[in-house]
C-alpha positions as CSV (number, residue, x, y, z in Angstrom):
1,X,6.4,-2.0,-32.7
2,X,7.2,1.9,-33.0
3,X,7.4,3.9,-29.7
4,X,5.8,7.6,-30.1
5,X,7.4,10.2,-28.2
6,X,5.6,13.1,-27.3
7,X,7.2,16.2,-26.1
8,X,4.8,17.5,-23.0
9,X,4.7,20.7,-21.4
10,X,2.6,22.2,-19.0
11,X,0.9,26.0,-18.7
12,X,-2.2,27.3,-17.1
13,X,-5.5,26.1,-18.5
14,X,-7.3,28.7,-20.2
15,X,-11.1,29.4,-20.8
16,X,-10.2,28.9,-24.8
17,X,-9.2,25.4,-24.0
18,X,-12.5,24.1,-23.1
19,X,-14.0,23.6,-26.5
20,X,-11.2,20.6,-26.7
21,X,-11.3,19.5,-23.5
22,X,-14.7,17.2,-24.1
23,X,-12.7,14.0,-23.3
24,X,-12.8,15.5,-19.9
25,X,-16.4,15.3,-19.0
26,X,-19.8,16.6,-19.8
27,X,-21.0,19.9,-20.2
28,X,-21.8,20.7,-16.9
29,X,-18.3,19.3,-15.8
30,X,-17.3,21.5,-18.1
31,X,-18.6,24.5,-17.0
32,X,-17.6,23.8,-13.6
33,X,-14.1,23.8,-14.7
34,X,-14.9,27.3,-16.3
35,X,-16.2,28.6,-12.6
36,X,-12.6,27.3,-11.3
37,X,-10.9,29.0,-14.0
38,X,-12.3,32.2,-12.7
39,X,-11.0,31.3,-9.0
40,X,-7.9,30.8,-10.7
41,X,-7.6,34.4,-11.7
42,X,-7.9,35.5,-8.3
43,X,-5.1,32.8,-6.6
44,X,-7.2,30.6,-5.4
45,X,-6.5,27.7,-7.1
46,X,-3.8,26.8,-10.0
47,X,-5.6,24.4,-12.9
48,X,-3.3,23.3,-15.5
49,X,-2.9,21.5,-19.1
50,X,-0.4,18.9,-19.9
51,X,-0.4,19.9,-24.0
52,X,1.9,18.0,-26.9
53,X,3.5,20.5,-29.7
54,X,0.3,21.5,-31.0
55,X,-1.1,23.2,-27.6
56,X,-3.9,21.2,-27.2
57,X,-4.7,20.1,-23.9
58,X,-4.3,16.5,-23.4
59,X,-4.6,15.9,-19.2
60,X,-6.0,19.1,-17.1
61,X,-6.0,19.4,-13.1
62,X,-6.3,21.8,-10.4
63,X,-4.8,22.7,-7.3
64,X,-6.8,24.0,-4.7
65,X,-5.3,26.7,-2.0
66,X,-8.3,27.1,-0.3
67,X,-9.4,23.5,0.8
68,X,-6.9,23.1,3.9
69,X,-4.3,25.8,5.3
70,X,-1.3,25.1,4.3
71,X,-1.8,22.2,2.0
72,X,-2.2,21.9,-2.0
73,X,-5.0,20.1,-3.0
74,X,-5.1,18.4,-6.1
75,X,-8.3,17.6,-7.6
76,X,-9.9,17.2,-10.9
77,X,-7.5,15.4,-12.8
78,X,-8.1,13.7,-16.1
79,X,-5.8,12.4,-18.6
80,X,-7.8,11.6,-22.6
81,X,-8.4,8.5,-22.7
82,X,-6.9,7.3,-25.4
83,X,-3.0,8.3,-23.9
84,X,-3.9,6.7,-20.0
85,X,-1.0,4.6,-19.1
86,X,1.6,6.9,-21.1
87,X,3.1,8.6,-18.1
88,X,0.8,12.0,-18.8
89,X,-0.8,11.4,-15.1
90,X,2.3,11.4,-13.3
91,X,3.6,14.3,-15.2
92,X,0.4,16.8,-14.2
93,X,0.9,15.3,-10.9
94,X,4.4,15.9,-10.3
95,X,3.6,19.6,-12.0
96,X,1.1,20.4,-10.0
97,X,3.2,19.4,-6.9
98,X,5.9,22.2,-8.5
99,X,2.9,24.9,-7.9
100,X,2.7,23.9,-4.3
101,X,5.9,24.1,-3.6
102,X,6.4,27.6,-5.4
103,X,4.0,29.0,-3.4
104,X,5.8,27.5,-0.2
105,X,3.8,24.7,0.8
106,X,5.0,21.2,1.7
107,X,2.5,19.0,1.6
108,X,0.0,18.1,-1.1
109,X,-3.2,15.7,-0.3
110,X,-6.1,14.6,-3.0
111,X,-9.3,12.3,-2.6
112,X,-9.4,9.0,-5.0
113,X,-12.6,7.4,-5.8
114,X,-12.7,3.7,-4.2
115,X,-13.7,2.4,-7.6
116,X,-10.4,3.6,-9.6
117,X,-7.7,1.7,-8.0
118,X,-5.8,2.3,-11.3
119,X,-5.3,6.0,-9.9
120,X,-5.0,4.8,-6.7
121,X,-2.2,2.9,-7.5
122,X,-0.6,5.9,-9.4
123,X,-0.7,8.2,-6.4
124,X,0.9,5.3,-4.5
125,X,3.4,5.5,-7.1
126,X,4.2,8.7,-6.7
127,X,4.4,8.9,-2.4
128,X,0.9,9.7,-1.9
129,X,0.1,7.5,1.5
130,X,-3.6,7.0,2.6
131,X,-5.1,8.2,5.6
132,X,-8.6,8.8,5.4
133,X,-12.1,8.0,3.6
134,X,-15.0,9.8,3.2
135,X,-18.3,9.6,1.1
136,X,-18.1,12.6,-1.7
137,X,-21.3,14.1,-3.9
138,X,-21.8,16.2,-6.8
139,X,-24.1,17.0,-9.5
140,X,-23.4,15.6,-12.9
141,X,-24.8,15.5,-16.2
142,X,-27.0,12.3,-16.9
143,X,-26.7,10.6,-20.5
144,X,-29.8,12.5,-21.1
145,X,-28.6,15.7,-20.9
146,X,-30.8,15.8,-17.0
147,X,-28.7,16.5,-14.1
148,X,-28.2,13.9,-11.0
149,X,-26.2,13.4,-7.9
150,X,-23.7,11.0,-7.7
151,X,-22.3,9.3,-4.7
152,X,-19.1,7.5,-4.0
153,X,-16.3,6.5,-1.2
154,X,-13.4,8.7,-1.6
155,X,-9.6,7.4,0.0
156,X,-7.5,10.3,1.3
157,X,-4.1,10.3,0.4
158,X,-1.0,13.3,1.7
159,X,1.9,13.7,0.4
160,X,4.7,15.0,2.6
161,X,6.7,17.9,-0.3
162,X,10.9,18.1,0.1
């Protein structure tokens, strides 16, 4: 067996990278992303890239400023799915936890879909304790290109910053 190392660095997410972001979600996700990126322009929020050597985007997630005062919020993270398990997740994570903290904050929260206790597990990992739920909405893109609501159970999980 042959381990491959990859040498990660993170940097803003920019409108440019979106045409290679497709493992990410659909078009519409997509395009939400694109609205954030504008938000990001203006402070609001922070949405970054975990790219390799060539530049090319690999995980993405945001930080929202705007959510809760005086808290980061993470949201919107997605690793490709071919490199899940490689350590990518904890390394936007623990990035976008720098960001907070940059800007002064101490404390970092995020909502986790019930039905991915592989995350779950990750934010447990990293300190993130539970202490909330909440059913969560949004519009997504169907397989049919047709757009539809989906529903879910999100856990609540803080993060107390040194």
């Amino acid at each position: 067996m042959t381990n491959v190392v990859l040498k990660l660095s993170v940097r803003d997410l920019v409108h440019a990278d979106l045409a290679s972001c497709g493992w990410a979600g659909s078009d519409h996700h997509l395009a939400g992303v694109a609205k954030q990126l504008e938000r990001a322009r203006t402070g609001e929020v922070d949405y970054l890239a975990v790219c390799p050597a060539n530049d090319i985007p690999v995980a993405k997630g945001g930080v929202d400023y705007q959510v809760k005062d005086g808290v980061g919020t993470v949201w919107q993270l997605a690793v490709h799915p071919a490199l899940r398990s490689c350590g990518i997740g904890t390394f936007l994570v623990e990035a976008a936890e720098l960001r907070i903290r940059a800007r002064g904050l101490r404390q970092a929260e995020l909502a986790v879909e019930e039905n991915n206790p592989r995350a779950r597990a990750l934010y447990e990992r990293l300190g993130y304790v539970a202490y909330d739920r909440r059913p969560e909405s949004w519009d997504e893109q169907a397989p049919d290109g047709s757009s539809r609501r989906y529903e879910t159970i999100c856990t609540l999980m803080r993060k107390e910053l040194a």
